[in-house]
C-alpha positions as CSV (number, residue, x, y, z in Angstrom):
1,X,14.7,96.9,0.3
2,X,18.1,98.1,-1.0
3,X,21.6,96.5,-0.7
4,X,22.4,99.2,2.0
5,X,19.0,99.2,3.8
6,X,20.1,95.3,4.4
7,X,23.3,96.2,5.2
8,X,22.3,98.4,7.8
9,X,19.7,96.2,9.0
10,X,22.3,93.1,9.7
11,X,25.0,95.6,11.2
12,X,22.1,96.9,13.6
13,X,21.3,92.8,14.6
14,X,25.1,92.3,14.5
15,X,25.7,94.5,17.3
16,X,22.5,93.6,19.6
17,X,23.7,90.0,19.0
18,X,27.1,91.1,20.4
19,X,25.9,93.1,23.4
20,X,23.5,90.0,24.2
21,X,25.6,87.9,23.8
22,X,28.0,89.5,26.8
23,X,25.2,89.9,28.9
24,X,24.8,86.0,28.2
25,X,28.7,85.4,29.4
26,X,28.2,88.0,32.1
27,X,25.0,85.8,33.7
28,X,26.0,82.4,32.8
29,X,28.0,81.2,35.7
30,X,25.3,81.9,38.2
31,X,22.6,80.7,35.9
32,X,24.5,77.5,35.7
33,X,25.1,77.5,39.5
34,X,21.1,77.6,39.8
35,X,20.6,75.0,37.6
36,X,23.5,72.6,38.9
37,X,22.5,72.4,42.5
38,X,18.6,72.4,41.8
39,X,16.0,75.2,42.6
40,X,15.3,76.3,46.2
41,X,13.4,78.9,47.5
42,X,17.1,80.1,48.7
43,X,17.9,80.9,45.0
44,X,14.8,83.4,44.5
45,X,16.7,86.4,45.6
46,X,19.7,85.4,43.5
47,X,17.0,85.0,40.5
48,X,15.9,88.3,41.1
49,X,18.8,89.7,41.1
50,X,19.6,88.1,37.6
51,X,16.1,89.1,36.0
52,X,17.2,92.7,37.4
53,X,20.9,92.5,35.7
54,X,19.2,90.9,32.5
55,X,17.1,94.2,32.6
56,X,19.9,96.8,32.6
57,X,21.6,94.8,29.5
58,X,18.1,95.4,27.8
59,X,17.9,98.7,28.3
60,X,21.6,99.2,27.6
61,X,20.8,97.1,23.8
62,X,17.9,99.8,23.4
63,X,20.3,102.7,24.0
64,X,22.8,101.8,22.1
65,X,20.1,101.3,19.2
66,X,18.4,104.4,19.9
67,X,21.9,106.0,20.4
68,X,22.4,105.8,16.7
69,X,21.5,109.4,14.0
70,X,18.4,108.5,12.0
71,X,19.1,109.9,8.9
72,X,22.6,110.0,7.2
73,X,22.5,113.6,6.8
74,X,22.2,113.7,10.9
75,X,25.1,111.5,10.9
76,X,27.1,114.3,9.0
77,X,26.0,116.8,11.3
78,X,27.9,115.4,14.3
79,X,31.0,116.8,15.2
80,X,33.8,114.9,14.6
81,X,34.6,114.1,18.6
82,X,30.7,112.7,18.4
83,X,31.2,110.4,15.3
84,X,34.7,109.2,17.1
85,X,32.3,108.0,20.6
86,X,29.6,106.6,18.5
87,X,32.1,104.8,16.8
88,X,33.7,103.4,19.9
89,X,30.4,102.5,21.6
90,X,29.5,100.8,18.3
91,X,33.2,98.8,18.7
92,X,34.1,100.7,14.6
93,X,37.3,101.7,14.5
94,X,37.9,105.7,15.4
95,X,41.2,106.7,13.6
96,X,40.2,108.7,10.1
97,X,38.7,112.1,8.8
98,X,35.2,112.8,9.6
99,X,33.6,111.5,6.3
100,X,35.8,108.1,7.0
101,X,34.2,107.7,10.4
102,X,30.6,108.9,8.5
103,X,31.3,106.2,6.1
104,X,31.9,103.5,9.0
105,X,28.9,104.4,11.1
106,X,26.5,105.1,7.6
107,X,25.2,100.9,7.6
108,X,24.2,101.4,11.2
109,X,21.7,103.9,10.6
């Protein structure tokens, strides 16, 4: 596996870490609740309700993955507004020319 293979593979787990670890933040309070006053039946509709949020952040990680040009020479072929909202849904800075913003986004791929 090359240096930028790597690369791209730890910039990939780098942002699913990040995304998971919102959804994390976003859950914890009401998973703590749960766990501080001690399970009821009471609690199984606020459970559900958590397994159902912790779904949508899964299937927001494996859009955001799947968001992402396979090959670099797809990369190039997005326009330049394209590169600029992949960029910003990947949190990479936006402000450049189009081969900066290719060269930003390349180690996700």
């Amino acid at each position: 596996m090359s240096s930028e293979e790597i690369l791209a593979v730890l910039a990939l787990l780098g942002i699913v870490a990040a995304v998971a670890y919102r959804a994390y933040l976003k859950h914890k309070p009401a998973i703590d609740e749960i766990l501080e006053d001690g399970l009821s039946l009471d609690d199984l509709d606020e459970i559900q309700e958590l397994v159902e949020d912790a779904k949508e952040d899964v299937e927001e990680i494996v859009n955001l993955v799947s968001s992402l040009p396979k090959t670099k020479t797809e990369l190039r072929a997005l326009k330049k507004n394209e590169l600029v909202a992949l960029a910003e849904e990947h949190g990479l800075d936006v402000e450049g020319t189009k081969a900066d913003l290719v060269a930003r986004l390349a180690p996700l791929l």
